[in-house]
Backbone bond lengths (Angstrom), bond angles and torsions (degrees), N, CA, C in turn:
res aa  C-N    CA-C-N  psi(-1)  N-CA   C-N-CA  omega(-1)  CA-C   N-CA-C  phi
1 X - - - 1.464 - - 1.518 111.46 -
2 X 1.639 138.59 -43.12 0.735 158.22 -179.39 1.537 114.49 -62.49
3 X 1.499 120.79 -43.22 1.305 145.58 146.89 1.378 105.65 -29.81
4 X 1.475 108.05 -77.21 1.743 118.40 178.58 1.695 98.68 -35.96
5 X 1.132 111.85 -94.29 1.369 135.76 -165.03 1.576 89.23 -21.02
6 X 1.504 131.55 -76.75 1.014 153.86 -169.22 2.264 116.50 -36.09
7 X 1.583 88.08 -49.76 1.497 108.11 161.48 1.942 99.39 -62.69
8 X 1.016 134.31 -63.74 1.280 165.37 -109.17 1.926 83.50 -92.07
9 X 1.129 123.81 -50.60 1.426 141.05 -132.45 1.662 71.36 -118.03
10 X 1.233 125.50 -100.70 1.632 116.41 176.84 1.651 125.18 15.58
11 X 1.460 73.27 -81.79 1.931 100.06 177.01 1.336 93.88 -29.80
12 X 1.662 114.97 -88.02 1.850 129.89 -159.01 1.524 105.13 -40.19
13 X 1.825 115.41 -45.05 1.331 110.01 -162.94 1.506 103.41 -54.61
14 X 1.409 114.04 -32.67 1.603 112.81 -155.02 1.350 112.54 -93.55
15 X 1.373 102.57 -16.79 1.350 113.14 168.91 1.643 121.38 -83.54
16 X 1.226 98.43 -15.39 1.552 111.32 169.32 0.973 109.07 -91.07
17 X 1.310 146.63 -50.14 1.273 148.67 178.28 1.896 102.13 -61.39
18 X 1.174 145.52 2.29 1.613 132.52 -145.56 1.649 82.32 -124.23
19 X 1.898 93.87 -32.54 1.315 103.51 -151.22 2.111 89.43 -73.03
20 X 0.958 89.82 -89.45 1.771 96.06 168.08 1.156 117.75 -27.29
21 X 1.601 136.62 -9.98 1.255 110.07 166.76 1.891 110.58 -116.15
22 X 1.369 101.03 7.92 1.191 109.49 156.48 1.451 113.84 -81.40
23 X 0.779 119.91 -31.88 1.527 113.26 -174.97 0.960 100.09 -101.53
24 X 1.557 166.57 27.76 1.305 159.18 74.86 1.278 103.92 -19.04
25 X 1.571 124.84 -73.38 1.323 112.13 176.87 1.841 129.31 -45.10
26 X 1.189 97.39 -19.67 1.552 98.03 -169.94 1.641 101.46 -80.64
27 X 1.801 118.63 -14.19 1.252 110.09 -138.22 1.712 83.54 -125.62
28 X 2.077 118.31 -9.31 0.928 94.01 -152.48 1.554 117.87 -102.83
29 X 1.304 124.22 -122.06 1.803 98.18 -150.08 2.101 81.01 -116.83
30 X 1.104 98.25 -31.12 2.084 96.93 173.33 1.115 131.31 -127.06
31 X 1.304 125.64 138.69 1.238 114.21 160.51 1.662 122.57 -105.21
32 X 1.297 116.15 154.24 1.473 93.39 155.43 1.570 133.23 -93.07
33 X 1.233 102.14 167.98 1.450 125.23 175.54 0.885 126.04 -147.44
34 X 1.898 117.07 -170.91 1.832 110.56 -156.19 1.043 79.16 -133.56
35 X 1.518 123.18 172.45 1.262 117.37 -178.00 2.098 85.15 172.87
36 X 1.852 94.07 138.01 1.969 91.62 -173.45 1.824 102.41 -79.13
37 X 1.479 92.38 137.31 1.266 105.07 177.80 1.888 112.36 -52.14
38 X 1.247 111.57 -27.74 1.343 101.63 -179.26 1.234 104.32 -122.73
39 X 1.766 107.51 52.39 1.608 117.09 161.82 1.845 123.66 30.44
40 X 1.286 101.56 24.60 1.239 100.21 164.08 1.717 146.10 -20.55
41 X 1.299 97.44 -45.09 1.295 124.78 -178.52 1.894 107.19 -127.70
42 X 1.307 117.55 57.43 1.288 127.38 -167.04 1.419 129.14 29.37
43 X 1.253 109.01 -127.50 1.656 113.03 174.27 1.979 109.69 -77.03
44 X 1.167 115.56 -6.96 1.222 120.76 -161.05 1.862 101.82 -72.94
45 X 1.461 103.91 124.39 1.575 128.48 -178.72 1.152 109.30 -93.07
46 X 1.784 115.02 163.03 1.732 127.37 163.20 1.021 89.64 -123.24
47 X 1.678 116.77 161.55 1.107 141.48 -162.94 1.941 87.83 -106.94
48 X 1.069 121.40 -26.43 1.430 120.58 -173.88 2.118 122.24 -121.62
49 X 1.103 128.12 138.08 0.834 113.63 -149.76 2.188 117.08 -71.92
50 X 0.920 136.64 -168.43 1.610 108.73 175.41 1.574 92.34 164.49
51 X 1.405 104.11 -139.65 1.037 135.44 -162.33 1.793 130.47 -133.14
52 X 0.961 106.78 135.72 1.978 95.31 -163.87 1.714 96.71 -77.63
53 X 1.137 104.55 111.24 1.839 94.76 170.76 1.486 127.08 -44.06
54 X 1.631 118.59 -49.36 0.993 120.95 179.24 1.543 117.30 -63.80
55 X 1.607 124.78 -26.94 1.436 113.34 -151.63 1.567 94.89 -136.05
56 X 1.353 113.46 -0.75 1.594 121.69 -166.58 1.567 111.76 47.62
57 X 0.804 152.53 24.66 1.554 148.26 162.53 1.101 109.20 -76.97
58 X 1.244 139.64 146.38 1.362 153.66 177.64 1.678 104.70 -57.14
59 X 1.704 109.18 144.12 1.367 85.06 171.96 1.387 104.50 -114.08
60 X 1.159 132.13 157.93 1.234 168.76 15.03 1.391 98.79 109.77
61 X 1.813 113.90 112.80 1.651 113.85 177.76 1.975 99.41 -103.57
62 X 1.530 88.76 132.20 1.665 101.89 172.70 1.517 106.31 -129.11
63 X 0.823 118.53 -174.56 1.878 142.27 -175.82 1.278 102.39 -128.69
64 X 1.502 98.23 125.12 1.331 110.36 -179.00 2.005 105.19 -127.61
65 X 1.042 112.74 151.88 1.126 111.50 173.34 1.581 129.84 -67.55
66 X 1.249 122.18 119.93 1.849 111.81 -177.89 1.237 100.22 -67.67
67 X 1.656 99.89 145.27 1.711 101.10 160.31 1.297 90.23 -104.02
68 X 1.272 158.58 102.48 1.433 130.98 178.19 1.969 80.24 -152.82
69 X 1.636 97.90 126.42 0.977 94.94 -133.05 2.271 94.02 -103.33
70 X 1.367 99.82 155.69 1.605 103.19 -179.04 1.634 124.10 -33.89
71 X 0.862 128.51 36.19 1.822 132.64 -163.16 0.893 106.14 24.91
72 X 1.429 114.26 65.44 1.560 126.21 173.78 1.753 116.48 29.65
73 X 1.381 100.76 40.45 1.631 103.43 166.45 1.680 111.25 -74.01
74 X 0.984 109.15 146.85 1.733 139.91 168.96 1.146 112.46 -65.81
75 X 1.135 147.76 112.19 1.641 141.58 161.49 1.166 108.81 -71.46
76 X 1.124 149.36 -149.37 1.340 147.18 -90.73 1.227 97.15 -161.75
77 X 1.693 105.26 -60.37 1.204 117.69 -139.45 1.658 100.82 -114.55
78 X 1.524 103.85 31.83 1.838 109.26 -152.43 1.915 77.67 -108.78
79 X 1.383 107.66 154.28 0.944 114.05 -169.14 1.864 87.53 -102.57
80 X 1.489 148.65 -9.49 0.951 139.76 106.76 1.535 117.69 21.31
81 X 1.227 148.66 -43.84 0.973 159.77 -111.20 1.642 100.73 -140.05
82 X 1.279 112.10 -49.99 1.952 107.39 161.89 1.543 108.67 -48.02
83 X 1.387 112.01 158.15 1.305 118.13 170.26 1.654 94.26 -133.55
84 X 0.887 134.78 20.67 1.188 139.01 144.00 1.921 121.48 -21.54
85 X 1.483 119.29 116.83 1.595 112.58 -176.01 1.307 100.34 -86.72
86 X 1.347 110.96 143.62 1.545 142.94 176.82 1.481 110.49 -100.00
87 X 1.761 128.92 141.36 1.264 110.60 145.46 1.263 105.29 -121.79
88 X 1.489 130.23 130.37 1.646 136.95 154.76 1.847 120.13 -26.45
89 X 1.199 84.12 160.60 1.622 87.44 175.31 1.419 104.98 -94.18
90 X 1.512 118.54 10.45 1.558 124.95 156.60 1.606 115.64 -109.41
91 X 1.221 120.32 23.99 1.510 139.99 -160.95 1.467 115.27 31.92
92 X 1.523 113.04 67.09 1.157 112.99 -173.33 1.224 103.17 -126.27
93 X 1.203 114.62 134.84 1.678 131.79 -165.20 1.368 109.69 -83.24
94 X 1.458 119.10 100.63 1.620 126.40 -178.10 1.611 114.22 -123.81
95 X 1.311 110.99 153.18 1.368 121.18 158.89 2.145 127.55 -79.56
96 X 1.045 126.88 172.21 1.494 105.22 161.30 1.441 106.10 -75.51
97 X 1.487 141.97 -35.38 1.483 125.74 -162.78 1.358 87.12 -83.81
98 X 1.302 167.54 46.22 1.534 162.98 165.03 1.675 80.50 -108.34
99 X 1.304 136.67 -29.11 1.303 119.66 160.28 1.610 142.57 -77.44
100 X 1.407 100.77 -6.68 1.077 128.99 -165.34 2.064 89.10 -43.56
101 X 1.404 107.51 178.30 0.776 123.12 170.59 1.989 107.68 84.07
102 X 1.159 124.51 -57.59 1.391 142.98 -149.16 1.821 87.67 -89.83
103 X 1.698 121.21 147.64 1.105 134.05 117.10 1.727 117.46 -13.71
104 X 1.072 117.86 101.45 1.651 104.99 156.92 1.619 133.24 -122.77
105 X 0.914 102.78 140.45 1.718 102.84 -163.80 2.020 97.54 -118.04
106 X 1.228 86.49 107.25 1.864 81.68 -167.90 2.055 91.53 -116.11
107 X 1.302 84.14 161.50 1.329 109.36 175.00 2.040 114.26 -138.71
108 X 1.249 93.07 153.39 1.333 92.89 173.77 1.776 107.52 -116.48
109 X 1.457 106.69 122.41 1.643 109.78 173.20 1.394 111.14 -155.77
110 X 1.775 132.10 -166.24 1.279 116.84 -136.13 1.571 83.42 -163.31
111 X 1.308 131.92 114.53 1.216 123.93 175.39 1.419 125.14 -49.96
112 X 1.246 142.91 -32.06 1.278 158.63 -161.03 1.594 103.06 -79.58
113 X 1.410 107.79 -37.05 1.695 111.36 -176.86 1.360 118.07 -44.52
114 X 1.119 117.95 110.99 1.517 123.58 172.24 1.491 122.85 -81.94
115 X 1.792 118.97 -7.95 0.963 115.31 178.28 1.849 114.00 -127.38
116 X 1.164 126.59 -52.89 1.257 129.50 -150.61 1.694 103.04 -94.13
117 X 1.209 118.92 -42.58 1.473 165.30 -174.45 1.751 96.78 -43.01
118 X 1.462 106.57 -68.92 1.671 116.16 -168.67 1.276 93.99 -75.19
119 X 1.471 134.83 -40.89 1.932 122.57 -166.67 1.862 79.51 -77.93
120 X 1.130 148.77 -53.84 1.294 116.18 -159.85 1.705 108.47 -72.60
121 X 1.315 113.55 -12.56 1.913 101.06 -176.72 2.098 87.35 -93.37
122 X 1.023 126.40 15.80 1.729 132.50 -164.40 2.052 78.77 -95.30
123 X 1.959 93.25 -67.35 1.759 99.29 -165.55 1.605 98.20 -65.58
124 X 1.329 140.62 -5.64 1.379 104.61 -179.06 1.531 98.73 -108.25
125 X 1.311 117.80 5.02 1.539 110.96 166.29 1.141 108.60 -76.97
126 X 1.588 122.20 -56.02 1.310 111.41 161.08 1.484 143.39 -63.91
127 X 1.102 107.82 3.87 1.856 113.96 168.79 1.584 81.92 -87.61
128 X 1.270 135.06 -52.99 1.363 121.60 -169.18 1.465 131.79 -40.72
129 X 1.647 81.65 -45.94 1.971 93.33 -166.80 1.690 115.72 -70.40
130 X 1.792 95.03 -12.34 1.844 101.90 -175.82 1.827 102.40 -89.83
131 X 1.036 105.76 31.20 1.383 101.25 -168.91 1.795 99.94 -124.60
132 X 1.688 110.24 133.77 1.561 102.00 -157.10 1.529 99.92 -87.95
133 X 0.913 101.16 168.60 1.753 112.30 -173.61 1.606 105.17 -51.19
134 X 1.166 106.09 -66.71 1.509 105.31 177.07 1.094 128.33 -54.64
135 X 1.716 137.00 -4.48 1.177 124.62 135.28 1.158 136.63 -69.40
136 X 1.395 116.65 -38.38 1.580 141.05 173.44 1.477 124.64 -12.30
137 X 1.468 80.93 -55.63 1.899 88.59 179.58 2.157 99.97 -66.28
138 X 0.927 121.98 -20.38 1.415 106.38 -167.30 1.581 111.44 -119.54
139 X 1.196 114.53 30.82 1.421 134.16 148.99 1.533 125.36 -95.79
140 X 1.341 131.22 164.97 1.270 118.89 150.82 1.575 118.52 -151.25
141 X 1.089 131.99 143.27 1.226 138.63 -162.14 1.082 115.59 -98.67
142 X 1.564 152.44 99.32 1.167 133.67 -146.98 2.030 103.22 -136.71
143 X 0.832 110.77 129.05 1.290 105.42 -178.42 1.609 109.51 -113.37
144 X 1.671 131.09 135.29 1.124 136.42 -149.32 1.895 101.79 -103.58
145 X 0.940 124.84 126.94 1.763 100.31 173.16 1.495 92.58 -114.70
146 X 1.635 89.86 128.06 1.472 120.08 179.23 1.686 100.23 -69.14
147 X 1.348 142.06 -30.27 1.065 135.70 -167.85 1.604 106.00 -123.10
148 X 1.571 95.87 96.05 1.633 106.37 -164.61 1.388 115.15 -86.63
149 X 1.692 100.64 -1.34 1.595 107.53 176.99 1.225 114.66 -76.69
150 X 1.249 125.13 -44.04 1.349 132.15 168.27 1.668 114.21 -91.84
151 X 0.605 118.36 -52.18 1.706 112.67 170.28 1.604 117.49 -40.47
152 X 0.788 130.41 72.59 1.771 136.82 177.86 1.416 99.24 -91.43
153 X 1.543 92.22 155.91 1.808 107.68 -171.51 2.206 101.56 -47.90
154 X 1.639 107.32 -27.61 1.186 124.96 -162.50 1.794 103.05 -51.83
155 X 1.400 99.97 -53.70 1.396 141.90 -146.89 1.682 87.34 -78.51
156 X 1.300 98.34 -78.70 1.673 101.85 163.15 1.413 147.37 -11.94
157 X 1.396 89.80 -53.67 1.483 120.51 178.58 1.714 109.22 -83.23
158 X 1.300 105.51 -42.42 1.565 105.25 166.52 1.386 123.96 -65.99
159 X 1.115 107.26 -53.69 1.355 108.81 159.59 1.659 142.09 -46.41
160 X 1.496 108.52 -37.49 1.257 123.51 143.17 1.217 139.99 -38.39
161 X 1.165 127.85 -39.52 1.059 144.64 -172.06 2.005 107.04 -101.22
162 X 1.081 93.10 -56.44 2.034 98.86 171.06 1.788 100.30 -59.40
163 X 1.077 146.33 5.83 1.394 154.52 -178.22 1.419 103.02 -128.89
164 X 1.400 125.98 0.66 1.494 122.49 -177.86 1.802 112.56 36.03
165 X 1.513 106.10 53.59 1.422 146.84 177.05 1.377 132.87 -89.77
166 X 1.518 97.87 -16.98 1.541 111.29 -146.94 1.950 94.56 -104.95
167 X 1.414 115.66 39.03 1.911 88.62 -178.07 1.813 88.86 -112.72
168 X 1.358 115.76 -169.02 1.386 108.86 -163.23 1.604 112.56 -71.57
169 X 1.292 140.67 -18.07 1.105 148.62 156.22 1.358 130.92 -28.48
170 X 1.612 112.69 -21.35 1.298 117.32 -149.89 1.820 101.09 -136.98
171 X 0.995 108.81 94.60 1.667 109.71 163.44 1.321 117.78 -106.09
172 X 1.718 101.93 149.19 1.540 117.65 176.18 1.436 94.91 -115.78
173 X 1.757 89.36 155.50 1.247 99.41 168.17 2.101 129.22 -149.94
174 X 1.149 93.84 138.77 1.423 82.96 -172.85 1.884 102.00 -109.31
175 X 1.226 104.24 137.22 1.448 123.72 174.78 0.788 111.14 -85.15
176 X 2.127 116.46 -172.95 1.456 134.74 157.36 1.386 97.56 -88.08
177 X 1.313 114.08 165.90 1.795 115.55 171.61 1.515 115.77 -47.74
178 X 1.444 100.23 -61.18 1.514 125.73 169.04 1.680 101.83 -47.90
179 X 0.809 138.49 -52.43 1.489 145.90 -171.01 1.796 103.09 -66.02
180 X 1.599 114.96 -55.61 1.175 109.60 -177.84 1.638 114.67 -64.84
181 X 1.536 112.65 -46.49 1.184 104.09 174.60 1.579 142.16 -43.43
182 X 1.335 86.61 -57.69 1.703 92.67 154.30 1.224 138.55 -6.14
183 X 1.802 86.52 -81.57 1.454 120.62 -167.51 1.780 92.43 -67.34
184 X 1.439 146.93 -32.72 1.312 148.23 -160.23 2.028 87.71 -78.61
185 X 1.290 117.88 -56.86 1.255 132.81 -162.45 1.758 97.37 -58.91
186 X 1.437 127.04 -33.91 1.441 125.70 179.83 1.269 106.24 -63.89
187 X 1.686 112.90 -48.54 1.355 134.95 -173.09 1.658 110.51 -69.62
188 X 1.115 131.23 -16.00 1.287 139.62 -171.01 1.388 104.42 55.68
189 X 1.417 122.76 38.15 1.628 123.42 171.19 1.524 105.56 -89.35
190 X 1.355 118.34 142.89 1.348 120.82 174.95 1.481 104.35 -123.83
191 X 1.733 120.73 118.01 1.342 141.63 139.34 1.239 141.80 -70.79
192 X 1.109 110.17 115.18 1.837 103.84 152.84 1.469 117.15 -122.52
193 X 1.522 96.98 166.63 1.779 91.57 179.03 1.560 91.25 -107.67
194 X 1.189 95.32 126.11 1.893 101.48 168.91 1.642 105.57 -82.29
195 X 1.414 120.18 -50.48 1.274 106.82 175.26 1.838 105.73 -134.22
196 X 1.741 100.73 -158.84 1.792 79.88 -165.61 1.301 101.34 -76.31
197 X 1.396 132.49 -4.90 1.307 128.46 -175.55 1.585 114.92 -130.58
198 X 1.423 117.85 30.55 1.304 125.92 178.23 1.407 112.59 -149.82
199 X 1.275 116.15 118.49 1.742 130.07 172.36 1.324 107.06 -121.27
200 X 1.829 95.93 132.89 1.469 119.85 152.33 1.310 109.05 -58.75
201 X 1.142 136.39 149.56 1.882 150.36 149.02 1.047 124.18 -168.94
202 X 1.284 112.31 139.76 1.680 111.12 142.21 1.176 154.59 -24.88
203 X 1.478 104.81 120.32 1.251 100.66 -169.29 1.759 125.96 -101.25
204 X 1.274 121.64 87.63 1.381 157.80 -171.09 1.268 142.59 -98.88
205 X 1.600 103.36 80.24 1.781 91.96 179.07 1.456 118.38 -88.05
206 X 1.350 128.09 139.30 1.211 117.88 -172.88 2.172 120.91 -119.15
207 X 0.979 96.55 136.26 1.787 82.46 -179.16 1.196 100.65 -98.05
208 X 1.474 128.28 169.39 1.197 155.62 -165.57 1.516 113.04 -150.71
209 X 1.271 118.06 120.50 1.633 119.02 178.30 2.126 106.67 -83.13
210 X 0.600 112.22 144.54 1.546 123.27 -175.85 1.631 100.95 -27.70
211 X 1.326 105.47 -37.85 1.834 112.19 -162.80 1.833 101.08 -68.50
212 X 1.998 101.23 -12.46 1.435 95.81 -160.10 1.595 125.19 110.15
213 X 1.346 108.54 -36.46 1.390 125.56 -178.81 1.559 121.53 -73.60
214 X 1.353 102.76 130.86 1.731 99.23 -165.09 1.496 104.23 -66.11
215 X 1.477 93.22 148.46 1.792 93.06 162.54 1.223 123.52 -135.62
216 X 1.841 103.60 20.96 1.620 92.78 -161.30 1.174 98.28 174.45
217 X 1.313 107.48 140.04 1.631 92.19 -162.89 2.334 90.91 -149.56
218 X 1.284 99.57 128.83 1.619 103.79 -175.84 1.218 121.73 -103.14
219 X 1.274 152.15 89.74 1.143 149.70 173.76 1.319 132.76 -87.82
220 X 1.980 120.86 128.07 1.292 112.84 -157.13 1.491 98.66 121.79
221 X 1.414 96.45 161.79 1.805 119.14 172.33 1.215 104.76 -137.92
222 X 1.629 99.43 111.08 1.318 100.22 162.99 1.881 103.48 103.56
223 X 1.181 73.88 26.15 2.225 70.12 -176.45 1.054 97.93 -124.41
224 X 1.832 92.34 171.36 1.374 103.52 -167.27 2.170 124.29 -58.70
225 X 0.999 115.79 144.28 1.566 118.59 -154.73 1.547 91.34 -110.44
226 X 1.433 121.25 -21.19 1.476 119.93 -158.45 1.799 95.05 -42.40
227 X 1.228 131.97 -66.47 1.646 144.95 -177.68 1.608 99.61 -15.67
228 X 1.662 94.27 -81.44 1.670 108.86 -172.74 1.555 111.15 -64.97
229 X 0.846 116.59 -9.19 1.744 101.96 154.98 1.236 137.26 -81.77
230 X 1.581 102.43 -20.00 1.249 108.28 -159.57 1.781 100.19 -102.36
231 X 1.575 93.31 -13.61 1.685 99.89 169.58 1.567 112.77 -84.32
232 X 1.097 103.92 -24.83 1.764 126.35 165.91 1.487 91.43 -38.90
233 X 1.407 89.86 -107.72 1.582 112.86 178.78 1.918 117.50 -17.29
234 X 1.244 97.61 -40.56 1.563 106.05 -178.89 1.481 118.66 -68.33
235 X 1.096 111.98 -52.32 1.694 118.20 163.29 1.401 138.69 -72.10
236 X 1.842 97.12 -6.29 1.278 94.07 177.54 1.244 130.39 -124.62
237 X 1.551 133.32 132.40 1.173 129.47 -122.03 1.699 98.39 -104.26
238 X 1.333 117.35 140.74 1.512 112.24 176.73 1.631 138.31 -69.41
């Protein structure tokens, strides 16, 4: 009986231990691989060890980095993390992680602005247009309206379009008060309403890496963008 038990306890340890270091492996930072010492066939790896077809030489074990990615956990610091309701400038009811995945380059502005408002939707047309097609689709441009009383998906959408705003790249969005504020306080943008149709703010473009997490932050109208593009471009995957 003692025997049993003894087999019994064995078994689990090793199965616990196979188990935990598989899933370290699944989670961890390398794997190896084979790959021909005189790169025959370029950067291209086997998962198993052998022989180079082209040159017959043995190949060659290296460490390569996993991309295999966190089970899509949230950090901390991901703006992902509000549950704050959104409506589209197609009145469609979203969260911020319903963006997840994409580059985002958001701004906060106010349709009514006659001054500060149009040069910042001016710089994110032009951060847009330096951006190559084949990233395009996996960015998104999102502009925030600080004044959600008047800003309706309606308003949005008009506006979108009179700014040549409107192709799939580009969402607006109108909040709750409570919802916009927030989202300004992550951004370190500061508002006031001077009257019912005029706000002080900041002027702030901000990037976002796919996870949500800021990486970059632009201040000014009308300045140089070379930085935030190139952090653009850097985070976002083709």
């Amino acid at each position: 009986m003692n025997y049993i038990k003894y087999i019994l306890l064995t078994f689990i340890t090793v199965f616990t231990f196979q188990s935990c270091n598989s899933e370290k492996k699944s989670k961890g930072d390398t794997v190896e691989v084979y790959q021909c010492p005189m790169q025959c066939e370029g950067e291209k790896t086997y998962t198993e060890p052998g022989s180079c077809p082209v040159c017959n030489m043995d190949l060659k074990a290296v460490e390569k980095t996993s991309k295999v990615e966190n089970d899509g956990a949230i950090s901390e610091e991901s703006i992902f993390n509000l549950t704050s309701l959104w409506h589209t400038q197609n009145d469609k009811t979203i969260q911020l992680k319903d963006l997840k995945g994409k580059t985002l380059v958001m701004v906060m502005i106010y349709t009514s602005c006659k001054a500060a408002c149009p040069r910042l939707a001016a710089d994110m047309r032009h951060i847009e247009a330096q951006i190559p097609d084949e990233k395009i689709k996996n960015i998104q441009f999102v502009l925030v309206s600080i004044d959600p009383k008047v800003d309706t998906p309606e308003k949005l959408k008009a506006f979108a379009k009179e700014n040549a705003m409107d192709g799939e790249q580009w969402t607006f969005l109108q909040g709750t008060e409570s919802g916009v504020r927030e989202f300004a306080n992550v951004l370190s943008v500061k508002y006031k309403e001077i009257s019912p149709i005029d706000f002080s703010h900041s002027n702030i473009i901000s990037v976002f890496n796919p996870q949500g997490e800021l990486v970059h932050q632009q201040e000014g109208l009308g300045v140089n963008n070379e930085t935030t593009v190139h952090t653009i471009l850097d985070v976002t995957k083709t």
